[in-house]
N, C-alpha and C positions, 0 to 999 in steps of 0.2 A: 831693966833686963832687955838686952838686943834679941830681938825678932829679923830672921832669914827666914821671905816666902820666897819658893822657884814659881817660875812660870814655863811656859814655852815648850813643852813637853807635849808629845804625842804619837802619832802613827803615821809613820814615811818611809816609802820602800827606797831601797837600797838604791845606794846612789845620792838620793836627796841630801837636803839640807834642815837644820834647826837649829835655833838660835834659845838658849835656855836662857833668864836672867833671873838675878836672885838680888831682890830689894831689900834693905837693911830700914830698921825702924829710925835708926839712927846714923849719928855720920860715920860712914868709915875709913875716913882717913887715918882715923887712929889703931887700925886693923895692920897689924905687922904683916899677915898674910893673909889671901883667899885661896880659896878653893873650889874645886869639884871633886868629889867621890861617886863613884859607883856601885852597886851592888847589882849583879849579874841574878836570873832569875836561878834558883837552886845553891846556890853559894852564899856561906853565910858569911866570908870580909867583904868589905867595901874594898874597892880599889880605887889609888888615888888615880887620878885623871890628868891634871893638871894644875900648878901653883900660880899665884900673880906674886910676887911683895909689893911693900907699899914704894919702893922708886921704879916698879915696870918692871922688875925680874920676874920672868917667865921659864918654869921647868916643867915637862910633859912626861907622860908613859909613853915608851916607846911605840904601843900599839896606835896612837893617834897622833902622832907626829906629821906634823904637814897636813894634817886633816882640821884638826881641830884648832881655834884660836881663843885665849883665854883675857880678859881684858875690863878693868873696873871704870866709873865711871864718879871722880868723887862725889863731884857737885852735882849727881841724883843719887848719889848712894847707892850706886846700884852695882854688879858684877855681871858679864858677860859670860859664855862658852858658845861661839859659832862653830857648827858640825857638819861637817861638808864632808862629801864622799862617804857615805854614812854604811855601815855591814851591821848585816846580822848578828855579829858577834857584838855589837855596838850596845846593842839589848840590855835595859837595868833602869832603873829605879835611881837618879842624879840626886845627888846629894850637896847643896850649897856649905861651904865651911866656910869658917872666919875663926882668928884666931887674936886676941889681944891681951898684951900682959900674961899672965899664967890662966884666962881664961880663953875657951872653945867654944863656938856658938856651931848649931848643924841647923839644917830647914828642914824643912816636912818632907821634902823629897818629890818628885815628878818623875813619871813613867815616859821611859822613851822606846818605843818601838819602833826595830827596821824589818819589815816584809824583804823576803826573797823575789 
């Protein structure tokens, strides 16, 4: 069974920077795609964030475009989201995805907060 912890999550006023990473138990090369999801505090979808595939394709939400950079790392297993220019509206609960074969792995999740 694949295990995704996030890290990197916390409290940074607006403008700042965080770098979230999400550690797989296993290798995930064999992961078709990653992810981040968001869930907004009072809203109950997640919003996708940002996609990797496994050859470097790279797809964003419009709202973090040029803000955000999404990027895995195989040989630690690990996946990336660096957040820069950070807004209030940024606010949610990060969500690590993976996706392989007809299975979906999610993480536990990490709170990110941006002060005004």
């Amino acid at each position: 069974q694949v295990q995704l912890v996030e890290s990197g999550g916390g409290l940074v006023q607006a403008g700042g920077s965080l770098r979230l990473s999400c550690a797989a138990s296993g290798s995930i090369s064999s992961f078709a795609f990653m992810g981040w999801y968001r869930q907004a505090p009072g809203k109950q979808q997640r919003e996708l964030v940002a996609l990797i595939g496994s050859g470097g394709h790279t797809t964003y939400v419009d709202s973090v475009k040029g803000r955000f950079t999404i990027s895995r790392d195989n040989a630690k297993n690990t996946e990336y989201l660096q957040m820069n220019t950070l807004k209030p509206e940024d606010t949610a609960v990060y969500y690590c995805y993976a996706v392989r074969a007809a299975n979906t792995y999610w993480g536990q999740g990490t709170q990110v907060t941006v002060s005004s």
